[in-house]
N, C-alpha and C positions, 0 to 999 in steps of 0.2 A: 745851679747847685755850686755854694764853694767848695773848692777841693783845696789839698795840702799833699805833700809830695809825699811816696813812703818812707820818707827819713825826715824828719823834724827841719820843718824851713830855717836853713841858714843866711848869716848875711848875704852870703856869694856863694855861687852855687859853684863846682867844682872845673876847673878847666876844662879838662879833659868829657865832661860831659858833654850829650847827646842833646840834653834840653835842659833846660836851668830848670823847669819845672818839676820833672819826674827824676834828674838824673839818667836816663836812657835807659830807664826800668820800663816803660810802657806805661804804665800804671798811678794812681793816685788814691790816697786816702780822703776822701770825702770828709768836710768841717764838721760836727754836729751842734748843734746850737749854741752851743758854751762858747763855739771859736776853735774848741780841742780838736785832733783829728780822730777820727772813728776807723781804730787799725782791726777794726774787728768787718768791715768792709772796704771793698778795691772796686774803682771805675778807671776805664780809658781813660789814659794823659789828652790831650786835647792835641800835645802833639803826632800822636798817631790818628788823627782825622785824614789827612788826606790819604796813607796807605788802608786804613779801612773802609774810605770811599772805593777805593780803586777795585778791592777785594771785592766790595758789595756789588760795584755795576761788572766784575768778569763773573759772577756767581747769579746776576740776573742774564746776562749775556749765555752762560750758557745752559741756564734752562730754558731763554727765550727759544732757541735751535737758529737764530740770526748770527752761526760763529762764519759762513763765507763769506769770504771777503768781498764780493761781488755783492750779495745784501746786507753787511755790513755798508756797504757806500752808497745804498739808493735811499738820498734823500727828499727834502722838498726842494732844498736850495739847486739840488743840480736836475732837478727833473724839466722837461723842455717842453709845456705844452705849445711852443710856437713853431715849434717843429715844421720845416720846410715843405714842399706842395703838399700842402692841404688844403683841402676845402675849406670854406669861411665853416660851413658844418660840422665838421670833423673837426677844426679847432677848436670850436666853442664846445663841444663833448668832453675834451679834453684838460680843458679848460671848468669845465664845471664840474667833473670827478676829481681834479687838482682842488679847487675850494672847498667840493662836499668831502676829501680823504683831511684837509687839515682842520677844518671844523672837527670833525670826528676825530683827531687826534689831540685835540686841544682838549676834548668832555665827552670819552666815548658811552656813548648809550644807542643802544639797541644796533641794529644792520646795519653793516653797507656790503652791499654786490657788486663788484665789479665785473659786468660782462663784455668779452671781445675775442678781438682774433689772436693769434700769440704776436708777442712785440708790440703790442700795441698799448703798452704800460701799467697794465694790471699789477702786475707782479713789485713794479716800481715803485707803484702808488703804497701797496698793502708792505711794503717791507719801509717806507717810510712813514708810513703809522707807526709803525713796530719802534724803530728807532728814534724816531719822538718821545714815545711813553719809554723807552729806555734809560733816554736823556733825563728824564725828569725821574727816574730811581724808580719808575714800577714796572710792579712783574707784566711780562704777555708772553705770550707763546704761539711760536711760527711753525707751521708746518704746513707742507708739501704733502697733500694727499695719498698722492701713490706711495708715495718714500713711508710714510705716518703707518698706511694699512701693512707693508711689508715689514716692518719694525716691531709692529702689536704682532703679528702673526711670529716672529723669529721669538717675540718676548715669552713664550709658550717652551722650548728650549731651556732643559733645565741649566744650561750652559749661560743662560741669557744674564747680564750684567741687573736688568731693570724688569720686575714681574712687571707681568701683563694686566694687572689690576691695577700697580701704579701709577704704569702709562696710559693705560684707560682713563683712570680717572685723572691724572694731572692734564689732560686733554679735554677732557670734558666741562672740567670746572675749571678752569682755566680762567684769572679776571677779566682777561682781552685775549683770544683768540682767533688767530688768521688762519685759513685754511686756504691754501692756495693750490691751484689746479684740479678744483673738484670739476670731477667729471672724468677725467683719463686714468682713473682706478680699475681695476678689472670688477667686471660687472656681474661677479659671483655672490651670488645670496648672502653668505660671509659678509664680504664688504658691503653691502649692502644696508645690511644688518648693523651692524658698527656704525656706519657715516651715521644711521638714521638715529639708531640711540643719540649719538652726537648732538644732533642738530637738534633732536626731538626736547631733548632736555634742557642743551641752551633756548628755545624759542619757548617752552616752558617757565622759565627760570628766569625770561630776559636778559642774559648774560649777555655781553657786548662781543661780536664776533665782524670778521671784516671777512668776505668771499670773494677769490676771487675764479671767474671758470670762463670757458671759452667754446663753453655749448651753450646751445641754443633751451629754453628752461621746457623745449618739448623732448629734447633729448636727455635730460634728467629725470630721475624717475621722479613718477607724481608725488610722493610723500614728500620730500627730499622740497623739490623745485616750490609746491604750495606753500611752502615757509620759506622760501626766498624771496617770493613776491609778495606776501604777505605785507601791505602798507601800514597795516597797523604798527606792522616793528621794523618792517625793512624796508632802507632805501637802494631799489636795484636800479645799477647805471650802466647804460652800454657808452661804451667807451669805440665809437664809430672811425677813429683813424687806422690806418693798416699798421702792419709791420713797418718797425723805425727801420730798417735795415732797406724797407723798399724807399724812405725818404731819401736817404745815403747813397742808395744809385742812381736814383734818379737826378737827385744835386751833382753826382759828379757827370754824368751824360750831359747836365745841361750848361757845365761849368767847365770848358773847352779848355785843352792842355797851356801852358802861358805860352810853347812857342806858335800855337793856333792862333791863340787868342793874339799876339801879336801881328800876324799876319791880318789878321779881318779889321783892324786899327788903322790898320798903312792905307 
């Protein structure tokens, strides 16, 4: 579209301006076909592109619920599936929930399950999905299971900032929603009740959702777990290395102080 400044284009646009375009108005009158400006309609100067980018991705940022700075930083680039004593087994898991999280970030459609023990990258993987499709300007929305049900339930409070039907539903219809740490909810009919509408409706609906949990799908309740595994929409992966924290001791146990290691040299 051409546009034209809200003041008649002059030779030179004024020193003291912001932009030679708008004048540091923000603004622009749109050409209309003549060439003339149409002052009876205003578009963004072009030069407020990048402060309105900035606005768009903190207003996607914080509806995604990705504002801590600890899943603000788990990407693909720092994530480690070569992670030290592991089994040839346990990498290649690791390694193939790392390909099957960035495929799915790249064109998400339908599940992915991440199943494992805590520390073992679930959380990592499904918060750099999130920050992927961030990057790229679209909505998703993260959320922590347990933290999610006590929120819906506070949302009930007429004191509450956010009804309990917006939150419901901005959850549920959500374009890409990750749900992380299903399973450590309190296992009251309630929650119960919520997770299932949730789940029932995106596997209904095939809405693109990423899970991640760290129980076992017998210890999930059957409605719930039968649409996890469910192949026709979902890819559930167990994610087989342990706790990164047990690679960490065990590297430095086997990684002998320098003035040891100096001595067994000599």
């Amino acid at each position: 579209m051409e546009t034209l400044s809200n003041a008649e284009k002059s030779e030179e646009a004024s020193p003291s301006s912001a932009c030679p375009i708008c004048k540091g108005a923000g603004f622009v009158h749109p050409l209309l076909p003549s060439g003339k400006p149409d002052y009876s309609r205003t578009v963004p100067c072009s030069c407020t592109l990048p402060e309105r980018e900035k606005e768009h991705q903190s207003r996607l940022r914080k509806y995604s619920g990705l504002e801590a700075k600890l899943l603000k930083n788990m990407t693909f680039d720092n994530f480690d599936w070569k992670r030290g004593n592991l089994t040839q087994k346990q990498r290649y898991s690791l390694k193939y929930a790392f390909d099957a999280a960035l495929d799915f970030a790249k064109s998400p459609e339908n599940w992915l399950v991440f199943q494992g023990v805590n520390g073992c990258g679930k959380t990592h993987l499904a918060a750099a999905i999130a920050n992927y499709r961030l990057k790229a300007g679209e909505l998703v929305k993260f959320v922590v299971v347990p933290d999610f049900l006590d929120h819906l339930r506070s949302s009930f409070s007429p004191e509450s900032a956010v009804s309990y039907d917006r939150l419901f539903e901005e959850v549920k219809n959500a374009p890409l929603l990750i749900l992380d740490d299903l399973g450590k909810q309190s296992t009251t009919p309630w929650a119960q009740e919520k997770l299932y509408q949730i789940i029932n409706h995106r596997y209904n609906h095939q809405l693109p959702t990423v899970v991640t949990t760290n129980c076992t799908t017998d210890e999930i309740d059957p409605p719930l777990s039968s649409r996890l595994v469910d192949p026709k929409i979902s890819n559930f992966l167990t994610l087989l290395a342990p706790h990164y924290r047990t690679d960490a001791t065990l590297s430095r146990k086997k990684t002998p102080p320098p003035e040891k290691a100096a001595k067994l040299n000599r």
